[in-house]
C-alpha positions in Angstrom: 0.0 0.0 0.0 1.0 3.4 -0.4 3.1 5.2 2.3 1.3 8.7 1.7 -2.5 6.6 1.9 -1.7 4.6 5.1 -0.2 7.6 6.8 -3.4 9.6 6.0 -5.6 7.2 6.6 -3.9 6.3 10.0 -4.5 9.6 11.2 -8.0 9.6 10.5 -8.0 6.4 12.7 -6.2 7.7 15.5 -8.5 11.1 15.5 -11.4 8.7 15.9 -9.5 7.0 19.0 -9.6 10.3 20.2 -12.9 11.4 19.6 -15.4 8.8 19.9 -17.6 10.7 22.2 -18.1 13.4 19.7 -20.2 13.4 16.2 -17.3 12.8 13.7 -18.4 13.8 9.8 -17.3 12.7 6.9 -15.8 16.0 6.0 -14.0 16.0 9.1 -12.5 12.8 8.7 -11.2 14.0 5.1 -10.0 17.0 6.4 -8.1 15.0 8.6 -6.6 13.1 5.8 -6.0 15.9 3.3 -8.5 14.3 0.8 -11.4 15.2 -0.7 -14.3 13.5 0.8 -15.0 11.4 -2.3 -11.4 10.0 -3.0 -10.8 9.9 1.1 -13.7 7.5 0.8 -12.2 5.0 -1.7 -9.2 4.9 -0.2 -9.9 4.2 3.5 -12.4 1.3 1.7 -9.4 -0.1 0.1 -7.0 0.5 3.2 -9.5 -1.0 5.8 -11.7 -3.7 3.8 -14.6 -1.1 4.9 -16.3 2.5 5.1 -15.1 5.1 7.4 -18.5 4.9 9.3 -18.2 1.5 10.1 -14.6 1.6 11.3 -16.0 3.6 13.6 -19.0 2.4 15.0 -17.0 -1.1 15.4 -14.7 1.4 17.5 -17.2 2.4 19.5 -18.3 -0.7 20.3 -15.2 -2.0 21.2 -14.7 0.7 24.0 -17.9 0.4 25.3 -17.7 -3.5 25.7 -14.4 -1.9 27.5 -16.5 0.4 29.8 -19.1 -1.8 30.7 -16.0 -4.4 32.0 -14.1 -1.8 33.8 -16.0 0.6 35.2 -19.5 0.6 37.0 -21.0 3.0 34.8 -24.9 2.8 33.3 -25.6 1.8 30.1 -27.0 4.9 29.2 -23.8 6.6 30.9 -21.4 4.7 28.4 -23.9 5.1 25.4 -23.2 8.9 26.1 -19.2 8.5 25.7 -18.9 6.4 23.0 -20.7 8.9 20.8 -24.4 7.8 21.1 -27.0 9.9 21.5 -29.9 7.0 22.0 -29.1 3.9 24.4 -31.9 2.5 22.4 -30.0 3.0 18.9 -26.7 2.1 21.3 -28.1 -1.2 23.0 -30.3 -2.4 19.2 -26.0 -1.8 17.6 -24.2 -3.9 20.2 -27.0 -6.4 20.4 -26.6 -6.6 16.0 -22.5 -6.6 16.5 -22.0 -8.8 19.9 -25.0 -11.2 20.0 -26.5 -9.9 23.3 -27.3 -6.7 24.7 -24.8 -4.7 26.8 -26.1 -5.4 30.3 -26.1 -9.1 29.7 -22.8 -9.4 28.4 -21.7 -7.3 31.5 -23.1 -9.7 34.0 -21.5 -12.4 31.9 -18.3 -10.9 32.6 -17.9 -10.4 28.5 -18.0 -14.2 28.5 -20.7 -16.0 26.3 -21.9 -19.8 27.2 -21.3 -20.8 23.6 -19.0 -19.7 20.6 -20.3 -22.1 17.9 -23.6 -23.7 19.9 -27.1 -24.9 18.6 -29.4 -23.1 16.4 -31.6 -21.2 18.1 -33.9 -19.9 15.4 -34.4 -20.2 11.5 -31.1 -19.6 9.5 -30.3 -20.3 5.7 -30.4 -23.9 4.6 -28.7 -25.5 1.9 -30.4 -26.5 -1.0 -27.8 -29.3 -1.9 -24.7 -29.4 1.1 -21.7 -28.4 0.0 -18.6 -28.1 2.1 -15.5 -25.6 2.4 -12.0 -26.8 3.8 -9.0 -25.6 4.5 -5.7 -25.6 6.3 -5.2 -22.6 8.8 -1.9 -21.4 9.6 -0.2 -19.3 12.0 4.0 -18.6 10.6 4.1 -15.5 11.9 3.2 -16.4 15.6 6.3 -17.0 17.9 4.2 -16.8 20.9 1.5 -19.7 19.6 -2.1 -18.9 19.5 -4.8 -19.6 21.7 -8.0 -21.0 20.2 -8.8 -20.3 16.8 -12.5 -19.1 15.6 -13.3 -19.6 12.2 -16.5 -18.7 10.6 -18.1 -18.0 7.2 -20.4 -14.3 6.4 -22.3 -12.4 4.6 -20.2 -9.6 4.4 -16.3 -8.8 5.3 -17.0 -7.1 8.4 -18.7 -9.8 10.0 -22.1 -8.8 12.0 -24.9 -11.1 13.1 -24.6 -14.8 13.6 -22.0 -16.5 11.2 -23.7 -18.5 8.7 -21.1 -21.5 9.7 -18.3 -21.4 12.1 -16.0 -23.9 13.9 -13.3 -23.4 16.3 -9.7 -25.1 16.5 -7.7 -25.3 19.3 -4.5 -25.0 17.0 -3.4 -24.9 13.6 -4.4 -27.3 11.0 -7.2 -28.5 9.1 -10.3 -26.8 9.2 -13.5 -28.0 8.2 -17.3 -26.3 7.9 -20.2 -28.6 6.1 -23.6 -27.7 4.9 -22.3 -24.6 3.5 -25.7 -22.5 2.1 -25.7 -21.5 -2.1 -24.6 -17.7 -2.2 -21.3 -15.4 -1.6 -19.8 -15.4 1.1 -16.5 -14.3 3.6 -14.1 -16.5 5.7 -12.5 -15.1 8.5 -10.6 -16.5 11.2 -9.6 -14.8 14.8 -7.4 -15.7 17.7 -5.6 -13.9 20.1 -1.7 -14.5 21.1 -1.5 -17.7 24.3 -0.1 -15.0 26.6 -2.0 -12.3 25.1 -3.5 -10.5 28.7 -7.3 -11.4 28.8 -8.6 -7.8 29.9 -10.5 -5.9 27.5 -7.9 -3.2 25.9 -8.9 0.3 24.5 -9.4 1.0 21.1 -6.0 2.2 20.6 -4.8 -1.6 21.8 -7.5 -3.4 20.8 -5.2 -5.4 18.2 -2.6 -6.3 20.8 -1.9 -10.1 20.7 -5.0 -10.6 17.9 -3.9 -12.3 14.8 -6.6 -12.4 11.9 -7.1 -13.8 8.4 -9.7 -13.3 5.9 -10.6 -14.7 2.7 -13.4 -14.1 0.0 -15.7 -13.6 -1.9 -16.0 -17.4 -1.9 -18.9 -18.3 -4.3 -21.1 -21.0 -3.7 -23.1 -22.4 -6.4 -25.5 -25.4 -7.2 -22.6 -27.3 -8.4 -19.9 -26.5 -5.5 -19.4 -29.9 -3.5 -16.1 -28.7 -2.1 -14.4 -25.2 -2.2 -11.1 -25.1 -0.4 -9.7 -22.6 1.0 -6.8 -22.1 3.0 -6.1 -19.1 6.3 -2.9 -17.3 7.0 -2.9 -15.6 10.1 -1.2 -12.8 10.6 -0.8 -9.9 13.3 -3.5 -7.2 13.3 -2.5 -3.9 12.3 -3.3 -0.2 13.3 -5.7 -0.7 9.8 -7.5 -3.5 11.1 -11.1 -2.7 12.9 -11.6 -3.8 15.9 -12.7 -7.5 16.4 -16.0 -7.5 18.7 -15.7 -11.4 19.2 -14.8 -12.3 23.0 -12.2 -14.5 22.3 -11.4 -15.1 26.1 -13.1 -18.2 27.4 -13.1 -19.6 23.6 -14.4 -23.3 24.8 -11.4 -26.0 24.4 -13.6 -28.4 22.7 -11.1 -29.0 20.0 -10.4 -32.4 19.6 -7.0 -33.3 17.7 -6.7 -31.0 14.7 -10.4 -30.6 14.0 -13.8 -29.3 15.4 -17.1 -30.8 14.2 -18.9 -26.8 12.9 -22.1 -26.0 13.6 -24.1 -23.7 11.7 -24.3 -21.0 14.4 -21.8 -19.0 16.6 -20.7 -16.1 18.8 -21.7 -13.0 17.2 -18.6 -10.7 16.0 -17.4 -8.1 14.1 -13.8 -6.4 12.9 -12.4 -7.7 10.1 -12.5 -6.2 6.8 -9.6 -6.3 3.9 -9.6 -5.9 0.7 -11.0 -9.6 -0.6 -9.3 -12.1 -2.8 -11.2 -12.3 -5.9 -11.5 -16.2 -6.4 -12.4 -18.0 -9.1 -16.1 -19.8 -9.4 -15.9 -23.0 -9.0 -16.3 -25.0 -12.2 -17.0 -28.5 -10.6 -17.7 -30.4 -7.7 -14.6 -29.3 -6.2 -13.1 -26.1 -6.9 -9.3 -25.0 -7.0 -7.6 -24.2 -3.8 -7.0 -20.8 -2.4 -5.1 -19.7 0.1 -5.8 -16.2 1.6 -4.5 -13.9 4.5 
């Protein structure tokens, strides 16, 4: 990437670290950058995998998931500083990012019972099952990771329930099954195995994560088996945050594999630039390896 658009773009990420109480415009943020508001646009899209208004509502999430962990402040009181004017808009956004609404995921300790559990209401199903699989690796990682999250979305800033996930307690093969027809993003998430388990700020919230995303991966009438491999690598200061509470991933990984289910932890964060793939031209389509 260009020195000149990361530089500009990373200060228009650290004036949102500093400022996520306050209304923060589109024209400011391209002030900020020394862009004009429609090329400022593009290029934080290609930089970031996503709009400027979405890197920062995912930032604001972050800290309050921070807030309501550290401090004893309302939810109304924390819906105020992270730039919220409603704690009905606030609550209805981290509910649609994190899976459950602020107050519950406070007494929970920013633990959830279940990363990939049971369905628990109606969700996509396949007209013909086809399957995705995949080797996930880590060579960047000298500390080892901890659990490993992979899921599939409808988007690359993954919101809502994944549409399959799986979780691996290391490394290796990957696989999920009854993957439904349409277009969709892999990501994968883990933190560092002595990454510290408290919530960090914004500013830190990529400390000790490691990512990897892949897509759009196209899945047609045809597709029996897409593979698709993950490269993790360190999160960067262009990286959103990532929303999914990794501590207290379950350790249900047995040997190199985890049986997926069709439902997960709700999460969001990751957006790159996707890896255009090729469709798949029969039952199994060529292998791609993305990062």
């Amino acid at each position: 990437m260009d020195e000149l658009i990361e530089e500009a773009v990373g200060r228009v990420i650290d004036a949102m670290h500093e400022n996520l109480g306050e209304q923060m415009t589109l024209d400011d943020m391209a002030r900020t950058a020394m862009f004009s508001k429609f090329h400022f646009s593009r290029i934080f899209q290609r930089a970031t995998g996503i709009s400027p208004g979405r890197f920062l509502s995912a930032m604001r999430l972050q800290e309050a998931k921070r807030l309501l962990l550290a401090t004893s402040l309302s939810v109304t009181e924390i819906s105020h500083r992270v730039g919220y004017q409603s704690v009905g808009t606030f609550s209805s956004r981290f509910r649609g990012s994190v899976g459950i609404s602020p107050s519950t995921y406070r007494r929970l300790g920013g633990l959830t019972p279940q990363v990939c559990g049971s369905p628990r209401r109606r969700h996509l199903t396949p007209i013909r099952p086809a399957t995705l699989r995949g080797q996930v690796t880590a060579p960047h990682v000298p500390a080892g990771l901890g659990s490993i999250f992979v899921g599939m979305f409808p988007d690359r800033l993954p919101q809502g329930r994944p549409v399959r996930c799986t979780v691996l307690n290391r490394p290796g093969q990957y696989e999920l099954n009854d993957v439904p027809l349409g277009t969709w993003y892999l990501l994968g998430c883990s933190a560092a195995a002595d990454r510290d388990p408290l919530i960090p700020s914004p500013r830190e919230s990529g400390t000790g994560l490691f990512i990897g995303a892949c897509g759009p991966i196209t899945i047609r009438p045809e597709t029996r088996i897409s593979p698709a491999d993950l490269r993790m690598r360190p999160m960067n200061r262009l990286d959103p945050p990532v929303l999914l509470s990794l501590v207290g991933l379950p350790e249900q990984a047995d040997g190199r594999h985890v049986v997926s289910t069709r439902y997960g932890q709700e999460w969001a964060g990751l957006g790159r630039e996707p890896v255009r793939t090729s469709p798949p031209a029969a039952r199994q389509s060529r292998k791609r390896t993305c990062s």
